[in-house]
C-alpha positions in Angstrom: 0.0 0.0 0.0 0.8 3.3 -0.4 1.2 5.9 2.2 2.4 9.9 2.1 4.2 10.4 5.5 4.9 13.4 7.1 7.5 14.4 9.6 7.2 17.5 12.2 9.3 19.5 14.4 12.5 18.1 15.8 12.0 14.9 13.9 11.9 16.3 10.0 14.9 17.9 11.3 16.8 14.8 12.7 15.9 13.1 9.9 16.3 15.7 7.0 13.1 15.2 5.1 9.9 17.1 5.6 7.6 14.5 3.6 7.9 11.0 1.5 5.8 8.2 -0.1 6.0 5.5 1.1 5.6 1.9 -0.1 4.4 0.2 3.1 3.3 -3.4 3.3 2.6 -3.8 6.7 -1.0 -2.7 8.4 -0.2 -0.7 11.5 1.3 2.2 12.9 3.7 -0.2 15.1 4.5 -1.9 11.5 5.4 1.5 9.8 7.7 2.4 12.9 9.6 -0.9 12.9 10.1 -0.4 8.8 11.3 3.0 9.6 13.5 2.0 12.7 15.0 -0.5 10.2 16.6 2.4 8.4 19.3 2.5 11.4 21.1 5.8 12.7 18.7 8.5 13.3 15.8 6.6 12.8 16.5 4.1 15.3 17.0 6.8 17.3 14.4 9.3 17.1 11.7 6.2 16.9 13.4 3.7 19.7 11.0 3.0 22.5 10.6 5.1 25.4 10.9 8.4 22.6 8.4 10.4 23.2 6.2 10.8 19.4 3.0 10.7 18.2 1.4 9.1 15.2 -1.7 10.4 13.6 -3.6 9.2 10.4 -5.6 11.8 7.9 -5.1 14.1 11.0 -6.2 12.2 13.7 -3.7 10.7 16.8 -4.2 7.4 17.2 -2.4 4.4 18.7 0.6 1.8 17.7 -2.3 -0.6 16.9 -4.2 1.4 14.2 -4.2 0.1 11.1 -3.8 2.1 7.6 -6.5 2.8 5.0 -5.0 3.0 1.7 -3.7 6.1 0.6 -3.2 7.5 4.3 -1.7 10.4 5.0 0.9 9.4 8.1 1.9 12.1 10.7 4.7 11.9 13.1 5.7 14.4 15.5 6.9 14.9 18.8 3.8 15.8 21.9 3.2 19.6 21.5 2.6 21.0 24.6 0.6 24.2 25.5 1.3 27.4 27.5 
């Protein structure tokens, strides 16, 4: 399947890209982060448990379990806090 991911804040910048496409052949969130861990160095990093990030799917947060329409459009970013 086919995803368009998006990366915010301090992760776009760790990892150097702002957006991709994805070919993704997994079906949850916890399946795209373990393909993008995969990648090693930053990734690892930035996504290794106990990192604090959030996941959404055509805008919405959701959990590690949610699975993936087709087509989604991915979201992660780090918690945003208020003031």
């Amino acid at each position: 399947m086919k995803l368009r991911v998006l990366y915010f804040a301090r992760l776009r910048e760790r990892f150097g890209v702002a957006e991709e496409s994805l070919d993704f052949s997994g079906a949850t969130a916890a399946d795209l982060i373990g393909q993008l861990q995969a990648r090693g160095g930053v990734w690892a990093e930035e996504l290794a448990s106990g990192r604090a990030f959030r996941v959404a799917v055509n805008q919405e947060i959701v959990t590690l379990d949610a699975v993936f329409p087709e087509h989604a459009e991915i979201a992660i970013f780090p918690p945003v806090t208020g003031g």
